[in-house]
C-alpha positions as CSV (number, residue, x, y, z in Angstrom):
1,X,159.4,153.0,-2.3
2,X,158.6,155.3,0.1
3,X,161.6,156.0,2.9
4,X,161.2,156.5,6.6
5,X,160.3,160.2,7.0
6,X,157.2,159.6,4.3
7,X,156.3,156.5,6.2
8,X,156.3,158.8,9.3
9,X,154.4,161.8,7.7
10,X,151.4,159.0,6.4
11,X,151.3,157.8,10.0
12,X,151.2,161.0,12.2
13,X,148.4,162.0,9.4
14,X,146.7,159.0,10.2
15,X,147.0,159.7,13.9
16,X,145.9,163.1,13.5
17,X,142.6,161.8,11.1
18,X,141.9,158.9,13.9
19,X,141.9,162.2,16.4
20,X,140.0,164.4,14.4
21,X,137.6,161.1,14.2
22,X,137.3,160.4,17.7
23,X,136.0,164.3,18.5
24,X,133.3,164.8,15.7
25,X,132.2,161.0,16.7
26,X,132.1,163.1,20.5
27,X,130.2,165.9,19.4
28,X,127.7,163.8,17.2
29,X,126.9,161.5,20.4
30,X,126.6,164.7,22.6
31,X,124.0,165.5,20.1
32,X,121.9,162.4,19.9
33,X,121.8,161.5,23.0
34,X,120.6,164.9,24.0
35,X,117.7,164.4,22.0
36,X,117.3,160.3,22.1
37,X,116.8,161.6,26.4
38,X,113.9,164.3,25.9
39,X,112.1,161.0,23.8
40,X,113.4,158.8,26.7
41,X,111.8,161.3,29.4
42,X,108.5,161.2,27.3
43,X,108.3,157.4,27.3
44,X,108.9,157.7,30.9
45,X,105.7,160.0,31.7
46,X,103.5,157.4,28.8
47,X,104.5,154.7,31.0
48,X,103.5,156.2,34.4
49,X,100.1,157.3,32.8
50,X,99.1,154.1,30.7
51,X,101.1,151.4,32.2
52,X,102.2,150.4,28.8
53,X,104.8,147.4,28.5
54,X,105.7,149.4,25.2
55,X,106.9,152.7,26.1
56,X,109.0,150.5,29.2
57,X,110.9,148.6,26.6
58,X,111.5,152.1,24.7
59,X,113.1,153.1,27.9
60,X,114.9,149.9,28.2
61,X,116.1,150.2,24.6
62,X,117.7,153.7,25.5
63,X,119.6,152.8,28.2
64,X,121.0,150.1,26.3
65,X,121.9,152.2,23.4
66,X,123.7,154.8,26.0
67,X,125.6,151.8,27.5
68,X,127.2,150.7,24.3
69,X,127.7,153.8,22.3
70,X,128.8,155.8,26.0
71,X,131.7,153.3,26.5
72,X,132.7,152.9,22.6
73,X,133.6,156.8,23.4
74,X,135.3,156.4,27.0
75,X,132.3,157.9,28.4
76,X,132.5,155.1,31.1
77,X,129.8,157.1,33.8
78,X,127.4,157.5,31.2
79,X,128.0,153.8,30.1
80,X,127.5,152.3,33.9
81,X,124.5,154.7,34.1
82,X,122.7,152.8,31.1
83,X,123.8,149.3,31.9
84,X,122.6,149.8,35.4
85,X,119.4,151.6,34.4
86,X,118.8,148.8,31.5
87,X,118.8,145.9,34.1
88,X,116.3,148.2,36.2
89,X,113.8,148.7,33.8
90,X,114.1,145.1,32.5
91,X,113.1,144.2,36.2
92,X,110.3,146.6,36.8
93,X,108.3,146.2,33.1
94,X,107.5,142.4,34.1
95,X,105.1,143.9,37.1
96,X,101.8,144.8,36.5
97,X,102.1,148.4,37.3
98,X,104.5,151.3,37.8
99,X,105.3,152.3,41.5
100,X,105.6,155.5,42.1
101,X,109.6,155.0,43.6
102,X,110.3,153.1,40.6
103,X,108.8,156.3,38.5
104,X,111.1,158.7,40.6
105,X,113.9,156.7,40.2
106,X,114.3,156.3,36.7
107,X,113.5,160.1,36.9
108,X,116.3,161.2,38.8
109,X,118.2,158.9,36.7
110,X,117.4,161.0,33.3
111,X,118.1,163.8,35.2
112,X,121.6,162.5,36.1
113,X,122.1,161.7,32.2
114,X,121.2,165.4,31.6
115,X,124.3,166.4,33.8
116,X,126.4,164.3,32.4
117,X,125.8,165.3,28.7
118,X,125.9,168.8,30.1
119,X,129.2,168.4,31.3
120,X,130.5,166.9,28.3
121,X,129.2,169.6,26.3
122,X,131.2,172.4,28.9
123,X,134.8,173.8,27.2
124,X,137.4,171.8,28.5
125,X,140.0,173.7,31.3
126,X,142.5,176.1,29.7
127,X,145.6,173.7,29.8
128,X,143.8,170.6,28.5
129,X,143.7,170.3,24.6
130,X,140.0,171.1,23.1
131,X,138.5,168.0,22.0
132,X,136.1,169.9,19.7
133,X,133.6,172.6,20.0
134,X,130.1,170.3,20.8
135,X,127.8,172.8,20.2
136,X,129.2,173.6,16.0
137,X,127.4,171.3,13.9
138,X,129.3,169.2,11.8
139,X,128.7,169.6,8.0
140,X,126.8,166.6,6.4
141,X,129.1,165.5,3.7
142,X,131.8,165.6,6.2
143,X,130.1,163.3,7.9
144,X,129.4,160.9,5.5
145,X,132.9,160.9,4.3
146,X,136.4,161.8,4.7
147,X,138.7,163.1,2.7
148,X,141.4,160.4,2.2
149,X,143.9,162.8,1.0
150,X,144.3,164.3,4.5
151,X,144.3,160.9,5.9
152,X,147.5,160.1,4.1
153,X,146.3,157.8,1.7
154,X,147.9,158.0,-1.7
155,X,144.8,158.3,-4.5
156,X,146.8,157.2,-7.2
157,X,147.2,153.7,-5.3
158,X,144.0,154.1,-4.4
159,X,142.4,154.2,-7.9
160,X,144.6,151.4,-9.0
161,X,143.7,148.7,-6.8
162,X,139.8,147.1,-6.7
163,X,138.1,148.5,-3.2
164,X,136.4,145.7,-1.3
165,X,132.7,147.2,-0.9
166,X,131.2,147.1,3.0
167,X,127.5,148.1,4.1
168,X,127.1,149.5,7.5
169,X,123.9,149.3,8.8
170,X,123.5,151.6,12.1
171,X,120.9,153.8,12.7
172,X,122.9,156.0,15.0
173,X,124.8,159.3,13.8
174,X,127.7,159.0,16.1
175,X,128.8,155.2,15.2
176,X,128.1,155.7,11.8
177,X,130.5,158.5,11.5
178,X,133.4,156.9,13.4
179,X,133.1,153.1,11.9
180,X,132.5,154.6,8.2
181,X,135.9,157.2,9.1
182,X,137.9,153.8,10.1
183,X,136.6,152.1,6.8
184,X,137.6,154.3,4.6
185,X,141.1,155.1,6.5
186,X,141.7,151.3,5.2
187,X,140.7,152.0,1.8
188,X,137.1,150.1,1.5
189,X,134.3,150.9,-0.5
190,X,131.9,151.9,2.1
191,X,128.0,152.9,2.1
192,X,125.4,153.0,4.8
193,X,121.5,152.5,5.5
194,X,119.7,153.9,8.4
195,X,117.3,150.8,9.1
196,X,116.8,147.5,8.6
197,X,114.9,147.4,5.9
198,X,117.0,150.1,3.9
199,X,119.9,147.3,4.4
200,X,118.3,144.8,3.1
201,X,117.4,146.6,0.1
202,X,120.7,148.2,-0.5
203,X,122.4,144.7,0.7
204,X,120.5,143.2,-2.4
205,X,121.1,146.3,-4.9
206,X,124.6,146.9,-4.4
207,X,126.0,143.1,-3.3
208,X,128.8,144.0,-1.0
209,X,131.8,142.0,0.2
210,X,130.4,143.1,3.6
211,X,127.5,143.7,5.3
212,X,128.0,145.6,9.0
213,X,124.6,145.2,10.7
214,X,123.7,146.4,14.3
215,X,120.8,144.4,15.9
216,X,118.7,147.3,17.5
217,X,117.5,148.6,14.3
218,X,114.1,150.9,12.8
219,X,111.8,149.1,10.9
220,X,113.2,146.0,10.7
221,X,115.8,144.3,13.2
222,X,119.0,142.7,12.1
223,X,118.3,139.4,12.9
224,X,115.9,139.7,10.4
225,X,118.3,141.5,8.4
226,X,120.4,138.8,8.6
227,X,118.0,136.1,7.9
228,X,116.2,138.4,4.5
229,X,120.2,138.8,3.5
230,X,120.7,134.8,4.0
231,X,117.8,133.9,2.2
232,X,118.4,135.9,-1.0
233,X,120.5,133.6,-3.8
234,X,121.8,137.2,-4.9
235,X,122.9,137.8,-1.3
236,X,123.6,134.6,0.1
237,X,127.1,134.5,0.5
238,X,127.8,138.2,1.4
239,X,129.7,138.5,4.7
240,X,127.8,139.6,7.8
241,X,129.4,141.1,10.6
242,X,126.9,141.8,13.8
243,X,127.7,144.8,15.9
244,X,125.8,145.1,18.6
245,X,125.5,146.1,22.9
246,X,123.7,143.0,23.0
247,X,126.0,139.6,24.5
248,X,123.8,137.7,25.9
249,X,124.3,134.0,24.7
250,X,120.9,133.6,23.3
251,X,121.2,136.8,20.9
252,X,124.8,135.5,19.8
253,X,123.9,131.9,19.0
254,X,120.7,133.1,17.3
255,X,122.9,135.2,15.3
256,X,125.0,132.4,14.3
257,X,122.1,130.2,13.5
258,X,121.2,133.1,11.1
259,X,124.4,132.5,9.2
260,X,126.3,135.0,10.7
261,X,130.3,135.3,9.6
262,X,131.6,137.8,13.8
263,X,129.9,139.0,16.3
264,X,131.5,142.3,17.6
265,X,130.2,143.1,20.8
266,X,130.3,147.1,21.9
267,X,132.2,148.8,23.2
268,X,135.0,147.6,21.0
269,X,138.3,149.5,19.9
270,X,138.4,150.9,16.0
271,X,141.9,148.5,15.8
272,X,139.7,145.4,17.4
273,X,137.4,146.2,14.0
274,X,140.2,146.5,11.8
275,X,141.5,143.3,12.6
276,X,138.1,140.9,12.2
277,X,137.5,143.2,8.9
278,X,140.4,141.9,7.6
279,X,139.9,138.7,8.6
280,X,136.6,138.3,6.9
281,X,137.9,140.1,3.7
């Protein structure tokens, strides 16, 4: 049995992996977001010139994204900027054109966003602790898994007990890297699909204990994730977990309706995770 000082070591390690964590999840959302805003500015200009209800809900799709991956991170300016900016655009698309006030101001609002991101990606002052250099790319088998050796877990207890096997399907980088870090820090079996449609298919292959599924999704959504994943006698009693910046009543009892096990509404803490994992496991 291990005494005190390893119990220590294994937990300062984990501390030091949940850090490590947090600032490549920084740098990856620095990343996307810098590139999910120059396609956010371009759905701005198709909207002005065509009046297209498509490209507004694009924009109103991005702002929610920002919202709930901004404050998963702390971010909470950049969060307040995309809830705000959501509700706008949800306003505005319902008329029949595009005012030209209503243009400017969603344009100053990207450019605001741009400063922010800007700032975020500026080295930090010389007696605060560098939270990771944003502009070094991060290696992608690092970021599709961590080593759980540094992370203080023991492999030979590790090989010896069955791993419960959990699907996360997020199309984003950033949440990806941080929710499959946390999954394997408590010693699951974890894969991942991009879109909804590679979820279901991988959901159906590989038949995991869990299935982690965000709603705003490529290809397909996850309600109908859920509901392709419900209907499947192979799949039908796999454990879904919503996770999603979506809380309006309607999308959560819709959810449920779909046969849904939680609903974890972003932002959310990595330990808030960690405990409804466990409880569904």
């Amino acid at each position: 049995m291990p005494d005190r000082s390893d119990k220590g070591k294994i937990q300062s390690k984990e501390q030091d992996s949940a850090l490590r964590l947090l600032d490549e999840s920084k740098t990856l959302f620095v990343t996307e977001q810098k590139e999910a805003l120059t396609r956010a500015m371009f759905d701005l200009l198709a909207y002005r010139l065509e009046q297209n209800v498509e490209h507004a809900t694009k924009l109103e799709n991005y702002f929610h994204a920002l919202h709930g991956s901004a404050a998963t991170l702390g971010f909470m300016a950049l969060a307040k900027s995309g809830a705000d900016y959501e509700a706008y655009v949800h306003r505005v698309k319902k008329n029949s054109s595009l005012l030209d006030g209503v243009f400017s101001g969603l344009l100053m609002g990207l450019a605001e966003i741009h400063k922010d991101l800007e700032r975020l990606r500026q080295p930090p002052l010389a007696d605060e602790k560098p939270a990771g250099n944003l502009d070094e790319p991060i290696d992608s088998e690092k970021r599709d898994s961590l080593n759980h050796d540094e992370q203080g877990i023991d492999p030979n207890v590790q090989s010896s007990i069955p791993r419960k096997k959990v699907l996360l399907v997020e199309d984003t980088d950033f949440m990806s890297h941080i929710v499959l870090g946390k999954l394997q820090v408590m010693n699951l079996a974890v894969t991942s699909a991009k879109d909804g449609e590679e979820g279901v298919r991988k959901g159906q292959l590989e038949r995991p204990d869990l299935m982690i599924v965000d709603l705003m999704l490529p290809k397909m959504d996850g309600f109908e994730v859920c509901r392709q994943i419900r209907a499947n006698p192979k799949t039908k009693d796999v454990k879904i977990m919503i996770m999603s910046a979506r809380k309006s009543k309607d999308d959560v009892l819709r959810c449920y309706s779909l046969g849904i096990d939680d609903y974890i509404v972003k932002p959310f803490t990595l330990d808030d995770l960690e405990q409804r994992i466990k409880r569904l496991l």
